[in-house]
C-alpha positions in Angstrom: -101.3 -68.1 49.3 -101.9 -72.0 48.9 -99.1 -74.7 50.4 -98.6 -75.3 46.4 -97.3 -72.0 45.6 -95.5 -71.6 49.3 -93.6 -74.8 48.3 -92.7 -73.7 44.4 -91.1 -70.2 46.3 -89.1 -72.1 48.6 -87.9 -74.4 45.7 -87.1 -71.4 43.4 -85.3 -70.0 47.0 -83.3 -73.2 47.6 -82.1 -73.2 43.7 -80.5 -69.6 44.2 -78.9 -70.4 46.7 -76.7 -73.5 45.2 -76.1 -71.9 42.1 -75.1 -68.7 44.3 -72.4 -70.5 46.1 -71.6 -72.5 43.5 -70.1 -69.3 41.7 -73.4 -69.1 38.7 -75.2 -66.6 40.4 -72.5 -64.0 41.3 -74.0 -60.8 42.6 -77.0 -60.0 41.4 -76.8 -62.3 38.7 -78.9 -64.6 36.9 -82.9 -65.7 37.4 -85.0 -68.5 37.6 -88.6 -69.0 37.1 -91.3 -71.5 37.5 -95.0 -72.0 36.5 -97.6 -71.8 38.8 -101.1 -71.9 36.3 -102.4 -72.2 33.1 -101.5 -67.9 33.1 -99.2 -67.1 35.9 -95.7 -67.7 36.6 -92.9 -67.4 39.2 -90.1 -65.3 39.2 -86.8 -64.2 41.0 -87.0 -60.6 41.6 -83.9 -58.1 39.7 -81.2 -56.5 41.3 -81.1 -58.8 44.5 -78.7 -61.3 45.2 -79.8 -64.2 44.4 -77.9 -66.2 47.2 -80.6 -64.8 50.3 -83.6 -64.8 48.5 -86.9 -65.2 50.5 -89.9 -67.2 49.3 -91.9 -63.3 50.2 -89.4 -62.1 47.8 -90.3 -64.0 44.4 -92.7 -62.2 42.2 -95.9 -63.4 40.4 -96.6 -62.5 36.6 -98.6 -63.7 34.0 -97.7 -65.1 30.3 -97.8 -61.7 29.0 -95.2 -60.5 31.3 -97.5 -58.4 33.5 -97.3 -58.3 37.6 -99.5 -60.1 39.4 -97.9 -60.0 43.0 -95.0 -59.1 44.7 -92.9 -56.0 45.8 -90.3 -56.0 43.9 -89.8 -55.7 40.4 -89.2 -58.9 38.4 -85.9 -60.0 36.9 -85.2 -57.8 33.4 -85.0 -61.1 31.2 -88.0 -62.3 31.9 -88.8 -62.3 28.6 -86.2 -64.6 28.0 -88.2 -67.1 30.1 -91.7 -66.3 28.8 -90.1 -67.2 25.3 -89.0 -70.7 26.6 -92.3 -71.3 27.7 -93.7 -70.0 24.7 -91.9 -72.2 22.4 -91.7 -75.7 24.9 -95.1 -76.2 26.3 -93.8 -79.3 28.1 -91.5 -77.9 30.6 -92.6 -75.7 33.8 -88.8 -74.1 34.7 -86.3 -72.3 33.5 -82.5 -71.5 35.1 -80.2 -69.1 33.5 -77.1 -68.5 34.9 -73.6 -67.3 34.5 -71.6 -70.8 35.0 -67.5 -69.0 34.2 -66.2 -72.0 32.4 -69.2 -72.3 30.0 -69.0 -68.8 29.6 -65.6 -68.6 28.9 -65.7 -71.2 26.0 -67.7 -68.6 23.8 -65.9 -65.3 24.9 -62.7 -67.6 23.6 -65.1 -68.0 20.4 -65.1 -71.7 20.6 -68.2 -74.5 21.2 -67.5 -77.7 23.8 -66.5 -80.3 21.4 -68.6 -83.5 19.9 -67.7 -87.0 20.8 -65.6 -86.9 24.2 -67.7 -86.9 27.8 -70.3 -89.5 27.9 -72.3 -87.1 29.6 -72.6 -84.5 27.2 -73.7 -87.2 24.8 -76.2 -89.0 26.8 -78.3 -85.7 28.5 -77.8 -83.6 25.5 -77.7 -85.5 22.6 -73.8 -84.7 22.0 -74.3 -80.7 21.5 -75.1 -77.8 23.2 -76.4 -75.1 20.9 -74.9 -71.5 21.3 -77.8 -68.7 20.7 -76.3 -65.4 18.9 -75.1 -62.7 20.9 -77.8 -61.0 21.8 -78.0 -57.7 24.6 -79.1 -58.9 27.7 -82.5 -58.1 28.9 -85.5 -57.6 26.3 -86.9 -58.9 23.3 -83.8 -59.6 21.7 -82.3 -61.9 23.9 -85.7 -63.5 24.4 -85.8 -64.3 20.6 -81.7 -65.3 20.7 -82.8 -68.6 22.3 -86.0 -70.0 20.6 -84.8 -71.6 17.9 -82.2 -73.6 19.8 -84.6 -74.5 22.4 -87.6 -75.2 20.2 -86.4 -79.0 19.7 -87.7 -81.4 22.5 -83.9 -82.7 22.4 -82.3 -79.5 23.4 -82.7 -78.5 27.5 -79.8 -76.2 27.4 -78.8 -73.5 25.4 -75.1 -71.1 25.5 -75.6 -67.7 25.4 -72.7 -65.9 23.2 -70.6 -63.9 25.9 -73.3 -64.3 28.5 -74.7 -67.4 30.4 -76.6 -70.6 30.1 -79.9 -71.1 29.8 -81.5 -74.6 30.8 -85.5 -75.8 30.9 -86.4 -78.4 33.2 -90.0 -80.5 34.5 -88.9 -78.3 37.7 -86.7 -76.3 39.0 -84.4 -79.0 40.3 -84.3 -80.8 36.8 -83.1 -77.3 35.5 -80.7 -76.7 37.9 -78.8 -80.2 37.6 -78.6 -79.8 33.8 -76.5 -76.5 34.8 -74.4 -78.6 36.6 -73.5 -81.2 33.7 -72.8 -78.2 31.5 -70.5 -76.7 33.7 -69.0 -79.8 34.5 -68.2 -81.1 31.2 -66.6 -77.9 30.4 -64.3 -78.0 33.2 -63.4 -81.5 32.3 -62.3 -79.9 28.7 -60.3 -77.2 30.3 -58.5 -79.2 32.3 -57.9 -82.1 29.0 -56.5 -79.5 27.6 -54.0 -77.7 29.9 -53.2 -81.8 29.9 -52.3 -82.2 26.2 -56.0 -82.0 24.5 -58.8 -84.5 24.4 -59.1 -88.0 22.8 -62.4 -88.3 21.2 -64.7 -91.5 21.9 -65.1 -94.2 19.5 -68.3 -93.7 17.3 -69.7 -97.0 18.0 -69.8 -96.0 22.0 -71.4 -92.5 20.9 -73.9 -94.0 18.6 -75.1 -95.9 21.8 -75.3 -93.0 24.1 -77.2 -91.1 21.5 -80.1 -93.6 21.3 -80.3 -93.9 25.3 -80.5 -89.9 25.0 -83.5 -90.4 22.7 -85.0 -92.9 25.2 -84.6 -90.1 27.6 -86.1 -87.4 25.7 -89.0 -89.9 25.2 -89.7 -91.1 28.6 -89.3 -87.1 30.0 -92.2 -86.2 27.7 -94.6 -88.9 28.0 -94.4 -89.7 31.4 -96.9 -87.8 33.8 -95.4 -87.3 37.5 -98.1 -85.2 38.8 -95.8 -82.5 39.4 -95.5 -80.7 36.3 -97.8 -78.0 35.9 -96.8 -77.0 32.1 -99.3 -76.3 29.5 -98.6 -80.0 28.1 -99.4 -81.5 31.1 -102.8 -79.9 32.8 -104.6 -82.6 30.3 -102.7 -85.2 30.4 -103.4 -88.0 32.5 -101.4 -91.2 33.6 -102.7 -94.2 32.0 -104.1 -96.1 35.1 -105.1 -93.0 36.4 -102.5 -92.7 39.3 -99.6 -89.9 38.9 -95.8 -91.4 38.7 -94.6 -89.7 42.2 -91.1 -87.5 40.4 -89.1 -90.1 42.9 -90.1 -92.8 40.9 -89.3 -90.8 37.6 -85.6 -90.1 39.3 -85.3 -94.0 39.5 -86.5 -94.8 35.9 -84.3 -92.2 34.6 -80.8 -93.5 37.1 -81.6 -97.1 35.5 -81.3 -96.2 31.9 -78.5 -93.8 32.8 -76.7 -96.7 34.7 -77.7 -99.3 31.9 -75.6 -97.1 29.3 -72.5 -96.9 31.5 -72.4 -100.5 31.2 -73.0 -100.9 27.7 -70.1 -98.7 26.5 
């Protein structure tokens, strides 16, 4: 086993752990994958807690969901994740999770509302789509999610009574988008054990939504030498030299700290 794949282990490791203790992963919950090749992909084993996962522990598959490596048996939904790869060839992770407060929105029957946490309208355009029930594991969960994900603009994606699901450059990318989510809901609940929510003024939503498409844009056309998603094996920076994902970080904090002053 190369450093390379050593390193992606430890990173899909050091993911289950923060989303175990910070209540998404409860249990045996939850799984989160990342690609290796051109045809193989890693994957958090099923039925183990996801908290004290071992980089030994992670199992290797290809595309078509057959094992390569490992002991253990890979996580039951991972043709949920082959179908996010399948239908967004520019990301190389995928996180899905059980975040409560997200979670609770839909088993109340009710989507996080338009218009009210700059967040929300910056990172995901404003909306977070919710897939159709679907029964968890198999095909038809796998095929709940791809037409919400399809869109370059949609990272995230609400499972009915279920989870989250969020796509990412890497695992960490993933993971943080989780955290938004979950965040903004909890803002919600709380606004509204408060009285309810006051909605922002369109003018200051109509500028978050075109630094979210600035975002969108510089995430797929930017190559950071890290990504190893279909998209990116040919694509090449234009002088040559990889943007380190450091570098990418800072781009993306200045337009994210430029629209916090424009509203």
């Amino acid at each position: 086993m190369n450093q390379f794949e050593w390193k992606l282990r430890e990173d899909l490791c050091e993911i289950a752990r923060r989303m175990y203790h910070a209540g998404y992963m409860s249990g045996s919950d939850g799984n989160l994958s990342t690609i290796l090749s051109p045809n193989e992909v890693l994957v958090t084993p099923s039925r183990l807690c996801k908290g004290f996962l071992t980089p030994d522990q992670i199992v290797k598959i290809d595309k078509q969901g057959n094992q390569l490596a490992g002991d253990l048996p890979p996580t039951s939904e991972v043709a949920m994740h082959l179908a996010a790869y399948q239908e967004r060839p520019d990301i190389c992770a995928v996180a899905h999770c059980h975040p409560p407060i997200l979670i609770a929105f839909t088993v109340a029957g009710l989507v996080l509302p338009e218009n009210i946490l700059p967040e929300i309208e910056m990172l995901f355009g404003g909306k977070i789509p919710l897939a159709p029930y679907a029964t968890p594991g198999g095909d038809d969960l796998a095929n709940s999610i791809r037409e919400s994900i399809r869109p370059r603009e949609n990272s995230v994606v609400l499972l009915d009574h279920h989870g989250f699901l969020a796509v990412g450059n890497d695992i960490y990318q993933a993971a943080i988008r989780v955290e938004h989510a979950e965040a903004a809901a909890k803002v919600i609940y709380y606004a509204r054990q408060l009285g309810g929510e006051i909605p922002l003024a369109q003018d200051k939503v109509d500028i978050l939504h075109q630094k979210h498409q600035k975002v969108v844009e510089l995430e797929s056309s930017v190559y950071t030498g890290y990504c190893h998603a279909d998209e990116f094996l040919t694509k090449q920076p234009p002088d040559g030299s990889p943007i380190s994902e450091a570098d990418l970080g800072q781009i993306i904090r200045q337009v994210v700290q430029q629209t916090m002053k424009d509203l």
